[in-house]
N, C-alpha and C positions, 0 to 999 in steps of 0.2 A: 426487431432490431432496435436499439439503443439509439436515438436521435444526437445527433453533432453539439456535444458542448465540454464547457470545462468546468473541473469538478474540484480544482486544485489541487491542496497538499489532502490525500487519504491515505489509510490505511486499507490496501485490498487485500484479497485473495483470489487465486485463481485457482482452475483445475491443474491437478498435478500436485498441487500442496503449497504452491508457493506462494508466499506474504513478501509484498513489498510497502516500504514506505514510499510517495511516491507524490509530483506533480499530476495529476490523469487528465487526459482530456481524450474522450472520444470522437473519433476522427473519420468517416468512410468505413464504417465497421472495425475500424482495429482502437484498440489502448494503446493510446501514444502515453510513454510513459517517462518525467525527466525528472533529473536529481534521486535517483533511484537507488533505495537500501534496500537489501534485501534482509530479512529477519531470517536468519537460520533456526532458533533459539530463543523464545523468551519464558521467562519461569511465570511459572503458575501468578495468577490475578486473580479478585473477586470477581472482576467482569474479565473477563480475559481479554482477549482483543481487543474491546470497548477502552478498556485501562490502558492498554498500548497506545491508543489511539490519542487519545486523552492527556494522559500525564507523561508518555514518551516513556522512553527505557530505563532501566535498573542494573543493579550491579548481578549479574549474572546471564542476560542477555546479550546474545553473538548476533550482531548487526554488520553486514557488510558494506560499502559503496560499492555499485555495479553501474555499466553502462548503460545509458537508458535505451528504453522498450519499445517495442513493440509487436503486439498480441494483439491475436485477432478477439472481436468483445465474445464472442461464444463461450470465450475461456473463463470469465471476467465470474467470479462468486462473490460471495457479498465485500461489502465497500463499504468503508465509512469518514467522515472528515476525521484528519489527526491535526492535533494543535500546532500549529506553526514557534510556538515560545518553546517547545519543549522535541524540537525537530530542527534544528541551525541547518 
């Protein structure tokens, strides 16, 4: 299990498919998750995710605000920090 800290603004993935932009911090086994986008949608990238993550979104990318989360971390697929300048 995933030890208690906070990871900030990332870009994750979880089982099921779903990519959030997101605050993370893991909590008693669950992804507390705030200010939470959900990515329905982003077009193809050299890095793909890595480039989401990084330089934020593009014209053709369907990003939503959703309410924030929480998932248990079992769920939790890779993660990575997204840039705060290019994520308001």
């Amino acid at each position: 299990m995933m030890k208690n800290a906070d990871y900030g603004l990332v870009v994750c993935q979880f089982i099921g498919r779903f990519v959030f932009v997101a605050n993370m911090r893991i909590e008693d086994g669950f992804c507390v998750l705030k200010n939470v986008k959900n990515v329905r949608y982003w077009k193809e990238r050299e890095n793909g995710l890595g480039d989401l993550a990084a330089k934020g979104p593009i014209s053709g990318d369907k990003i939503d605000s959703w309410p924030n989360q929480l998932v248990p971390v079992d769920k939790l697929g890779p993660f990575m920090p997204a840039s705060p300048e290019y994520w308001p």
